[in-house]
C-alpha positions in Angstrom: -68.1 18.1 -47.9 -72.1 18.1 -48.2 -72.7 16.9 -51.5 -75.5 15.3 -52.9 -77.9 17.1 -50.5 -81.2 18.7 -51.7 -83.3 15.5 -50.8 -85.9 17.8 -49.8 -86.7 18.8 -53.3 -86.4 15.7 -54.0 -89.0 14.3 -51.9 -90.4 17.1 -49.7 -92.2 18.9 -52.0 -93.2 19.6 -55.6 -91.1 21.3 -57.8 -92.9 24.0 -59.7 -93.9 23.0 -63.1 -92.3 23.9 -65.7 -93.6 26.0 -68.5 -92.4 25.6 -72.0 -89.9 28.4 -72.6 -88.2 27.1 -69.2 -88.1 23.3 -70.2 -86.1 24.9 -73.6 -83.5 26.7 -71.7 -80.4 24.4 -71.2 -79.7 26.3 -68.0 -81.1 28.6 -65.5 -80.0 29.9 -61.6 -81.3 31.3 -58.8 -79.0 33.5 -56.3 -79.6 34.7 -52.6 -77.8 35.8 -49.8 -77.0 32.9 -48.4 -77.9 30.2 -51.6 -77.2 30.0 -54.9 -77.5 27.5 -57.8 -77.6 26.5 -61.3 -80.1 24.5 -62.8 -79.6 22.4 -65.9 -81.8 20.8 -68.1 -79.8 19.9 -71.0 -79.4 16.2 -69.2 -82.6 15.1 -69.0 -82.7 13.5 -72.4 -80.0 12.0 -72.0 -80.1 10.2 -69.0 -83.9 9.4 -69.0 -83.2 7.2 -72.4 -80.4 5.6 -70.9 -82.5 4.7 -67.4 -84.8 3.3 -69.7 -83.4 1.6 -72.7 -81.2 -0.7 -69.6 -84.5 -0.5 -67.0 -84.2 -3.9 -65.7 -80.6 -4.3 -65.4 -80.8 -0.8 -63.4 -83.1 -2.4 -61.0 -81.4 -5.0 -60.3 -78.2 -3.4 -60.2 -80.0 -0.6 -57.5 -82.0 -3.0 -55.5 -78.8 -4.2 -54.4 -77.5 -0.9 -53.6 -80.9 -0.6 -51.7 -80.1 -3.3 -49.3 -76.2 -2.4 -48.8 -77.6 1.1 -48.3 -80.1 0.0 -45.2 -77.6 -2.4 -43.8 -75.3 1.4 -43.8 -77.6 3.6 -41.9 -78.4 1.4 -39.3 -74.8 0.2 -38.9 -73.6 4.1 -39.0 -76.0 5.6 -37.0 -75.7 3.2 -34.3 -71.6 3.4 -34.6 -72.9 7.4 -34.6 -74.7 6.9 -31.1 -72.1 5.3 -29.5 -69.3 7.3 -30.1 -71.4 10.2 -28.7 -72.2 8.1 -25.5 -68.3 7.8 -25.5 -67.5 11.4 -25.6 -69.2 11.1 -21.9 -66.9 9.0 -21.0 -63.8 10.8 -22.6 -63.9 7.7 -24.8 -62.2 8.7 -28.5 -64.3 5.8 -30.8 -63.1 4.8 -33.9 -65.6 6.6 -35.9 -64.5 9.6 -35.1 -61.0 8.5 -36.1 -62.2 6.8 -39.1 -64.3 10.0 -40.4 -61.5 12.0 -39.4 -59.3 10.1 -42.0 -61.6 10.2 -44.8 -62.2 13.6 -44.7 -58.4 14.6 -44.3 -56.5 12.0 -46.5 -53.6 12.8 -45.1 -52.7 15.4 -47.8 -50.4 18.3 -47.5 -51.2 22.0 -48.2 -50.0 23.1 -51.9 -51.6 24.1 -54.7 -51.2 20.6 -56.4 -53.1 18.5 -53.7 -55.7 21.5 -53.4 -56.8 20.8 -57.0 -56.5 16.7 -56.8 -59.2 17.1 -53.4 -61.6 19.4 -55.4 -61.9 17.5 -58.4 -62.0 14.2 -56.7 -65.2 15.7 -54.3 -66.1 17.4 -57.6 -66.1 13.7 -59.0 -67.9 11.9 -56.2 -70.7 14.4 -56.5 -71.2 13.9 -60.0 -71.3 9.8 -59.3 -73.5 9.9 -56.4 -75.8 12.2 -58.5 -75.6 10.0 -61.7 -77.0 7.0 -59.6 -79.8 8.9 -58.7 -80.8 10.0 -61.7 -80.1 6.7 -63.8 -82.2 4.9 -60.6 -85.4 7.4 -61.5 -85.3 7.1 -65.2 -85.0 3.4 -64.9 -88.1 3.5 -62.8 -90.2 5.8 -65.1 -90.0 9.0 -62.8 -89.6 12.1 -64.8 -86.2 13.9 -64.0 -86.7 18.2 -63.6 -83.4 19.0 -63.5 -80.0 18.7 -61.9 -79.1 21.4 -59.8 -75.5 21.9 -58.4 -75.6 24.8 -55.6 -73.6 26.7 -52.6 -75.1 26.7 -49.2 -73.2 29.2 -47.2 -70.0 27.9 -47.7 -70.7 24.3 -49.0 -71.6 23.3 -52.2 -73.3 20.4 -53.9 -75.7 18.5 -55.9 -79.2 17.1 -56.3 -81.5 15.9 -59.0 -85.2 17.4 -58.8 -87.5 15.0 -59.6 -91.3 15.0 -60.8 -92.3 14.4 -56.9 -96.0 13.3 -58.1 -94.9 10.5 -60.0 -92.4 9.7 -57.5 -94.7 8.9 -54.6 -96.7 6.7 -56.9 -94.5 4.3 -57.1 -94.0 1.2 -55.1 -91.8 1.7 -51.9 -88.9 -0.4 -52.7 -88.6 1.6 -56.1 -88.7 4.7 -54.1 -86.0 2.9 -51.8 -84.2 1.8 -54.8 -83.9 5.9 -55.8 -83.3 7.1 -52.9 -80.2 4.9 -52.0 -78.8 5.2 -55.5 -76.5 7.7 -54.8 -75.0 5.8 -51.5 -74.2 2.9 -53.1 -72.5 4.5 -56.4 -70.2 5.9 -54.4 -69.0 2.7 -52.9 -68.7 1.4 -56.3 -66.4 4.2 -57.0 -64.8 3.3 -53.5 -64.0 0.0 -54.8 -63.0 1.0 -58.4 -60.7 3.2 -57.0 -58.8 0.5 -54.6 -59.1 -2.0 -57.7 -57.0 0.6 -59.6 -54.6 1.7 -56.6 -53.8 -2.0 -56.7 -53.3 -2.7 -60.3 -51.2 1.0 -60.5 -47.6 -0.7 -59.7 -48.0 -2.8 -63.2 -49.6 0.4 -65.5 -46.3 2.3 -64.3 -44.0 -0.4 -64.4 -42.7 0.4 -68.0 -41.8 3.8 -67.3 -41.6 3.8 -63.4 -39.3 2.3 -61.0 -40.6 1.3 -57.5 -39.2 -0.3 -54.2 -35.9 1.6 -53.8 -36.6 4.9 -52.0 -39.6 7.5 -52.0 -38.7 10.6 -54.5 -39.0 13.8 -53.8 -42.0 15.4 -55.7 -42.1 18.7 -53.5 -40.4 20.5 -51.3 -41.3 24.5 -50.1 -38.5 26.3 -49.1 -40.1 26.8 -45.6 -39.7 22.8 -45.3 -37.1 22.0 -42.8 -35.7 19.7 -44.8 -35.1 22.1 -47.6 -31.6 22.9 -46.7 -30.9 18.9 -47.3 -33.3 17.8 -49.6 -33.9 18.5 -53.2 -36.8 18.0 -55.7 -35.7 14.5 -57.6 -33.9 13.5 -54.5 -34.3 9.7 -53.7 -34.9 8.6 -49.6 -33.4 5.3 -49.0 -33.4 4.9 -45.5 -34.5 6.4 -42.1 -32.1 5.7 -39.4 -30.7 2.1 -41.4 -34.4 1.2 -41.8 -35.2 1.1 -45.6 -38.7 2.6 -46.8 -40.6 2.2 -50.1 -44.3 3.6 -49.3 -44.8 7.1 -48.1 -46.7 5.9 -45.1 -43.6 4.2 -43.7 -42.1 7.3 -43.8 -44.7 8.8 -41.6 -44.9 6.3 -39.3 -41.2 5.8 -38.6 -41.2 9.8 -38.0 -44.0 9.3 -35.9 -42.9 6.5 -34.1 -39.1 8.6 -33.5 -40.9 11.7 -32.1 -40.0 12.6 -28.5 -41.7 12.4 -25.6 -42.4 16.3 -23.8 -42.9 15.0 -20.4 -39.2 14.8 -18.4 -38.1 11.2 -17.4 -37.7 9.4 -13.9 -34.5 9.3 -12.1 -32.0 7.1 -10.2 -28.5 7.5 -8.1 -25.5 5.5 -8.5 -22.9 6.1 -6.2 -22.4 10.0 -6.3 -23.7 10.5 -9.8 -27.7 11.0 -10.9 -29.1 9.7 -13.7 -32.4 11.0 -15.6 -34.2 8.8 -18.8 -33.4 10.8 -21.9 -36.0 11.3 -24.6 -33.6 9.7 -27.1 -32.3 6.0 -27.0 -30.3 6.5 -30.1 -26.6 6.4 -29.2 -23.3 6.0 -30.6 -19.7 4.6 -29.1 -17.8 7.5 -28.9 -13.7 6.7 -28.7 -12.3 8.2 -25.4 -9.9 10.7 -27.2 -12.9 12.6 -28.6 -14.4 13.1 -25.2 -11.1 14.1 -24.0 -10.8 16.6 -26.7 -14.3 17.9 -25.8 -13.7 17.9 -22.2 -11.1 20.7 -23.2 -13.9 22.5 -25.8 -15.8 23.3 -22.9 -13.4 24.1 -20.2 -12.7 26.8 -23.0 -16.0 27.8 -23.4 -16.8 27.9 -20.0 -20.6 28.2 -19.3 -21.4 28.6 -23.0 -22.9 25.8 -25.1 -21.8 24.2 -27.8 -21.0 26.4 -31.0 -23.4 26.3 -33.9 -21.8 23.7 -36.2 -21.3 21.1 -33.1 -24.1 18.7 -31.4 -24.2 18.4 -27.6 -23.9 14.9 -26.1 -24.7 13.4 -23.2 -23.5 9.7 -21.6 -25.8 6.9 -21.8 -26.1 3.9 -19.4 -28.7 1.5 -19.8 -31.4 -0.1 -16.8 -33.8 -2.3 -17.0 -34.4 -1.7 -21.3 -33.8 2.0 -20.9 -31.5 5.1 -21.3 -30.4 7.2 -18.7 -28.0 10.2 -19.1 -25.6 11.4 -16.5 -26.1 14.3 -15.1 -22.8 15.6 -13.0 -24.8 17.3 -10.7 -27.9 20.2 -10.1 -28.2 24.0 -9.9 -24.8 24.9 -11.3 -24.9 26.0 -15.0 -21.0 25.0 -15.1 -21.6 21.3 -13.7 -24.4 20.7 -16.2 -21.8 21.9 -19.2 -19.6 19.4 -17.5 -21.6 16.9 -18.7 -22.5 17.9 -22.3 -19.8 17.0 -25.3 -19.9 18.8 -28.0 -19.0 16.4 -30.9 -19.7 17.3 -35.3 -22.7 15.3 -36.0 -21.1 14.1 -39.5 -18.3 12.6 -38.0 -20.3 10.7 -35.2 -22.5 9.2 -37.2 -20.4 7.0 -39.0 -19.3 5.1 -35.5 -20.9 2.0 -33.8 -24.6 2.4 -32.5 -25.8 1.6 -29.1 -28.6 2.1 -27.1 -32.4 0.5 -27.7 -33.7 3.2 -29.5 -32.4 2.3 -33.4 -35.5 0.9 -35.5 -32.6 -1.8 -37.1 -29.0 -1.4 -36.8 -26.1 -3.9 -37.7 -24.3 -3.5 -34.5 -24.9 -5.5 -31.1 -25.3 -2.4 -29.2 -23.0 -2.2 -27.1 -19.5 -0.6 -26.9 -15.9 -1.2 -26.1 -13.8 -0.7 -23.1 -12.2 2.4 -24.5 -15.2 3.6 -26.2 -17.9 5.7 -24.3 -22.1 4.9 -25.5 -23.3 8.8 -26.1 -27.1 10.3 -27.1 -27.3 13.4 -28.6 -29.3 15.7 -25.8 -32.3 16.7 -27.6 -34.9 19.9 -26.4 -38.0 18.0 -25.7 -40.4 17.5 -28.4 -37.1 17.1 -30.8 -36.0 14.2 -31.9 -32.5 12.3 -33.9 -32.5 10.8 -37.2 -30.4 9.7 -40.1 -31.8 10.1 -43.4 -30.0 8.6 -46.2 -30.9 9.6 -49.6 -29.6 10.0 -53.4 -29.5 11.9 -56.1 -30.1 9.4 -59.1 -30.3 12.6 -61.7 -27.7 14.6 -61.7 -25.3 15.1 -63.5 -22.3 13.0 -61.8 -24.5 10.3 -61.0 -26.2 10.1 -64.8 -22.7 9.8 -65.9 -22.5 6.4 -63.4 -25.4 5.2 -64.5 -27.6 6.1 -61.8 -27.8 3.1 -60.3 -29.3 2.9 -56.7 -29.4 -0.5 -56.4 -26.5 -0.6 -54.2 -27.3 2.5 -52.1 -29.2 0.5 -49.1 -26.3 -1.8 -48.8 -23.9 1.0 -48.5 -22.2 1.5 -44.6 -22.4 5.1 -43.2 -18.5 5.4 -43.8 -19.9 5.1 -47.4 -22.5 7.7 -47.5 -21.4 11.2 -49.1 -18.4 9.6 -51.3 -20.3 9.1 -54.2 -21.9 11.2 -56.3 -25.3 9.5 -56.1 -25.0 8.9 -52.4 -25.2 11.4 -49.2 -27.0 11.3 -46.0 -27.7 13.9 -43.4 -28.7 13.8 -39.5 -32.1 16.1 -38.8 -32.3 17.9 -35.6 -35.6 18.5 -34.8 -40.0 18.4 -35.2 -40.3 15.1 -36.5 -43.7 15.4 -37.1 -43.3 18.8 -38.8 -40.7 17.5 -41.1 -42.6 14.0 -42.4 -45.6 16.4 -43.9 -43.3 19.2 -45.3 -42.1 17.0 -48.0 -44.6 15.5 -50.9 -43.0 11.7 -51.6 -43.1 9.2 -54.4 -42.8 5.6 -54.4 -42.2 5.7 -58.2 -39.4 7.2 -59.9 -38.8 7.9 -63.9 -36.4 5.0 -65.4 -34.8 7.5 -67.6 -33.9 10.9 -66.8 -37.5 12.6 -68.0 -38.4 14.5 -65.6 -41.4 16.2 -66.5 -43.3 12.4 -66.2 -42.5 12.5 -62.7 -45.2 13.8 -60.9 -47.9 12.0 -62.7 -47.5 8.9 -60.4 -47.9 11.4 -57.4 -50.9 12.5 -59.3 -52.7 9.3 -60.2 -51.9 7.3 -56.5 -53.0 10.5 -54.8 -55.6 11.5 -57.1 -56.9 7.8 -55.9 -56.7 8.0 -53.1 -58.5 11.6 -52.3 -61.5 10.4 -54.7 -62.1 7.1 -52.3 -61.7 9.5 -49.4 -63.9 11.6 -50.8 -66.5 9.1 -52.4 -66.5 7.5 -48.8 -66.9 10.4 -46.9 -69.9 11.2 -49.0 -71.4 7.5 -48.7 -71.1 7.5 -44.9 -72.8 11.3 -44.9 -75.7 10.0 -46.8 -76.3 7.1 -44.5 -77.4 9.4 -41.3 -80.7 10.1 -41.0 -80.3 13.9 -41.0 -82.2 17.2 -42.4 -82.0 17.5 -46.7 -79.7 14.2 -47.0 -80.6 10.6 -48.1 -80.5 9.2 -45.1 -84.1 11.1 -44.2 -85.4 9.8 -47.1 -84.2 6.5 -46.8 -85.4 6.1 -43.5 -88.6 8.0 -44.1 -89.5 5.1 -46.7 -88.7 1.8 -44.7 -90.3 3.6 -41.9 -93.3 3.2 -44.3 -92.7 -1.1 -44.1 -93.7 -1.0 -40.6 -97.6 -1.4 -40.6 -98.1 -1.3 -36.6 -97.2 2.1 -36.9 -99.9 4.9 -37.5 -98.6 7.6 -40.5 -98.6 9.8 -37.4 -96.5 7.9 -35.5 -94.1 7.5 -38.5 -93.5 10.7 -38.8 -93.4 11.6 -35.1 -90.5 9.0 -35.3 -89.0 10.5 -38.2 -88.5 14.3 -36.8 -87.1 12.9 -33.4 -84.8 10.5 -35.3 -83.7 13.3 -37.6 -83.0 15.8 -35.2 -81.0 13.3 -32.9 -78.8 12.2 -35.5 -78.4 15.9 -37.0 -77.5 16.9 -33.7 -75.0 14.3 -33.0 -73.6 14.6 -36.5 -73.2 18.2 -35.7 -71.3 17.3 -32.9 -69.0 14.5 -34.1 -67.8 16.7 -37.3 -67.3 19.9 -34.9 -65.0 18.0 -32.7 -63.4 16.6 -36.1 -62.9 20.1 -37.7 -61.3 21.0 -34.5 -58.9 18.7 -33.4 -57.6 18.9 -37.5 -57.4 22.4 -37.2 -55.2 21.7 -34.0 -52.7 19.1 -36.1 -52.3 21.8 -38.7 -51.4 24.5 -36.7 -53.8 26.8 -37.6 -55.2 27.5 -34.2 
C-alpha cells in the first residue's frame, strides 16, 4: 500500500539531466533485482500548461491543502506515538483499529473484489500524484517525469522534479508541493462519501432498496451454499429485518458464541450450567415425550443426522441455564438431550433473552417446556429468512416481497417466493462467505445486478484506499511526504541551527519509521489471523 513514495528524488537529490534524445522518448525504465520502474515523459506538456494556465487558483486551492496537511502529521504522529506507548501497556488504541479498517475494507476474497481494491489503490495513486504535479507546474518548477515503480513487492508512484529550481523557491511553495498529494487524496475521500450518499437516488430508477440484501456471490465452499442461492433475497436474521450489509455482520457478530464454559448452580437434586445460546423455543410436552423414547432407543448414541439436540432452559437472574441430569455418565447426559427436527421447531413460541426481537412475551405455558438447541462452543443458532423474488414461480406472482417481513414462521416455505432455514454453526465464518446487495433489479434483468455491488464497493475500497494513502503520507518517515513536509517547516524555525534541523530531522524520521514499522506489522498480523491464513 506505499504509493506515492519516491520523495527522495523528489527532494533528496538531482535528477540527472536529461539529454535531448531522452526528453523525446515518451517512455523509458530501469530494472534491478530488487526495483524496477517506468518513466514517462509524455505528461509533462500536458500538465505543466494546465499548472500554469490556472496558477493562482492552484495556489490557493494547495495552500489550503498545505495547512490541512500540517494539522495531519502532527495530529497522526502523535496519535502514532501513543498507540506505541500503549502497546506497553497491552493497550489496543484506536489507531491501530482505525488503520486496520482502512487498509482491509472489510472485503471478501474473490476475484471481483481483488480487481475493485487494485484499481481503486491504482486510482488513489494516480490522484495523489496528479496533485503533486499540478502543485509544481503551478509554481513554475519544471516536472522530469513521472515514474510508477515496484519496490520488492510494493509498487507506486512519484513525480521527479527539476530539484534546482525546486529549492529556489519560497518555503511555503515548497510546502504547498510537497503536501499536494495528501490533501488530494482527501478530496477524493470526500468525493467518494458525497457519491456513496447520493448512490440510493442514481439507482433508484432501476434498483430497489430497503427490503433485504441480495445475493451477489456465493462459492460453493460457503456454508451457506446448501441454502442460499445467487439472486436470493435475506429478509431477516432471527425476526430482525436487515437492509445494509453491515447489519448483517454485526447481528452475526453480535450472535456468535462464547468458547469459555459457563458458571453453575444446584436446585434441589438437579445442576444447572449457563448455555452459550439464550435462543429458545416452547416445546409442547408430547414432543419431549416422544423424544424421551428416541433416545431410550438409541441408547448412548446422539441424535441422528437430520434431528437437532435440545436441552431445557430455566432462566436466573437475566440468564439461561440448561439442565444437566447429572455427571460422568455418558447415558445420564443423553438423558438430558432431545432430539427434535429443527424445521418443525422453529415455527413454535420463542423464549429465552437471547432473540434480537421477537413477537412473543417469552415465556411458555404450563404444558409447554422452554428448550435451546445445545450448541458445540464457538457455534451458534439462527434463523435466516429469505426469498427468491426471480424465479420462475415467484415471477409468475409478481415478485412481490413486500409482504415477506410480515409473514409468521408458520408462513415461511409455503410460498414460492418465501423460505427460511435455521444455520448451525461459525457465525463469523458464514457473514463473510456470502457477497450482499442492498439493491436489487426492479425487473427480472439480471445481468445489471452486480453493478450496484460494484459501484457502492468500488466506493468504498477507493476511500479506504485514498485514506490509507493520506494517513501514510502524513508520518514523517524515510522516501514519503511526511519527511519532506517536515523537513520544510522545520526550516520556519529560526532558533534552530541547519545542523540542528537536520539532526532533528534523522531522529524524527527514524522514530516514526520505526514505530510505523511496528504498528503495520502487528496490523498485517492480527488480519492474517481473522482470515485464517496462519
Amino acid at each position: 500500500m506505499i504509493g506515492g513514495s519516491g520523495r527522495g528524488r523528489r527532494r533528496g537529490r538531482a535528477p540527472a539531466s536529461l539529454s535531448t534524445t531522452t526528453s523525446a522518448r515518451r517512455t523509458d525504465h530501469s530494472v534491478s533485482f530488487w526495483y524496477c520502474d517506468c518513466k514517462i515523459y509524455g505528461f509533462n506538456d500536458t500538465l505543466s500548461s494546465l499548472g500554469s494556465k490556472y496558477a493562482r487558483f492552484m495556489r490557493g486551492w494547495f495552500s489550503i491543502g498545505a495547512y490541512f496537511s500540517l494539522i495531519a502529521l502532527v495530529g497522526i504522529s502523535l496519535m502514532l506515538l501513543w498507540e506505541s506507548i500503549g502497546v506497553f501497556y497491552f493497550r489496543s488504541g484506536c489507531l491501530s483499529a482505525w488503520l486496520k479498517n482502512l487498509l482491509t475494507s472489510g472485503h471478501s476474497i474473490s476475484i471481483m473484489d481483488t480487481t475493485i481494491i487494485i484499481m481503486s489503490t491504482i486510482l488513489s495513486i494516480a490522484f495523489h500524484e496528479f496533485g503533486h504535479a499540478i502543485a509544481a507546474a503551478s509554481e513554475g518548477v519544471e516536472i522530469e517525469y513521472v515514474a510508477i515503480f515496484v519496490a520488492v513487492l510494493f509498487p507506486g508512484a512519484f513525480v521527479a522534479l527539476n530539484y534546482d529550481l525546486l529549492q529556489n523557491r519560497p518555503l511555503f511553495s515548497m510546502l504547498r508541493i510537497y503536501c499536494a498529494g495528501i490533501w488530494h487524496n482527501v478530496v477524493l475521500c470526500a468525493v467518494c462519501v458525497l457519491m456513496a450518499s447520493l448512490l440510493p437516488v442514481v439507482l433508484y430508477p432501476l434498483y430497489v432498496s430497503g427490503d433485504g440484501l441480495m445475493v451477489t456471490g456465493i462459492p460453493r465452499t460457503s456454508p451457506l451454499s446448501e441454502y442460499l442461492s445467487v439472486h436470493d433475497v435475506i429478509l431477516s436474521v432471527d425476526g430482525l429485518k436487515i437492509t445494509r450489509t453491515d447489519e448483517w455482520i454485526k447481528i452475526l457478530n453480535q450472535d456468535t458464541t462464547a468458547k469459555s464454559s459457563g458458571p453453575e448452580f444446584l436446585e434441589g437434586s438437579q445442576r444447572y450450567v449457563a448455555t452459550n445460546s439464550g435462543k429458545g423455543y416452547c416445546v409442547p410436552d408430547s414432543w419431549v415425550d416422544a423424544s424421551k423414547n428416541l433416545w431410550q432407543i438409541r441408547d448412548k448414541l446422539p441424535c441422528p443426522a437430520e434431528l437437532i439436540a435440545f436441552e431445557k432452559a430455566i432462566s436466573n437472574d437475566s440468564a439461561i441455564f440448561t439442565e444437566k441430569i447429572g455427571r460422568g455418565s455418558d447415558q445420564k447426559e443423553v438423558e438430558g438431550t432431545y432430539c427434535l427436527i429443527a424445521k418443525d421447531v422453529v415455527k413454535l413460541r420463542k423464549c429465552g433473552n437471547g432473540w434480537q426481537t421477537t413477537e412473543d412475551d417469552g415465556t411458555c405455558f404450563e404444558d409447554e417446556y422452554c428448550l435451546v438447541p445445545a450448541l458445540t462452543p464457538g457455534f451458534s443458532w439462527i434463523e435466516v429468512s429469505y426469498a427468491k423474488p426471480y424465479s420462475l414461480g415467484c415471477l409468475q406472482r409478481g415478485g412481490n416481497l413486500s409482504s415477506s417481513s410480515h409473514a409468521t414462521n408458520s408462513d415461511r416455505g409455503h410460498s414460492p417466493c418465501e423460505g427460511s432455514f435455521v444455520y448451525l454453526g461459525d457465525l463469523l465464518s458464514a457473514a463473510h462467505s456470502v457477497r450482499l446487495s442492498p439493491y436489487r433489479p426492479r425487473w427480472p434483468l439480471l445481468l445489471l445486478a452486480d453493478v450496484p455491488y460494484i459501484l457502492g464497493n468500488g466506493l468504498s475500497s477507493l476511500l479506504h484506499a485514498s485514506a490509507a494513502l493520506a494517513v501514510v503520507n502524513s508520518i514523517p518517515v524515510y522516501y514519503l511526504d511526511g519527511e519532506a513536509i517536515l523537513e520544510a517547516s522545520l526550516s520556519y524555525v529560526s532558533w534552530f541551527s541547519r545542523r540542528q534541523r537536520h539532526e532533528i530531522l534523522k531522529v524524527c524520521r527514524f522514530v516514526w519509521t520505526v514505530l510505523s514499522i511496528i504498528t503495520f506489522s502487528r496490523i498485517f498480523y492480527s488480519t492474517t489471523l481473522f482470515y485464517g491464513f496462519v
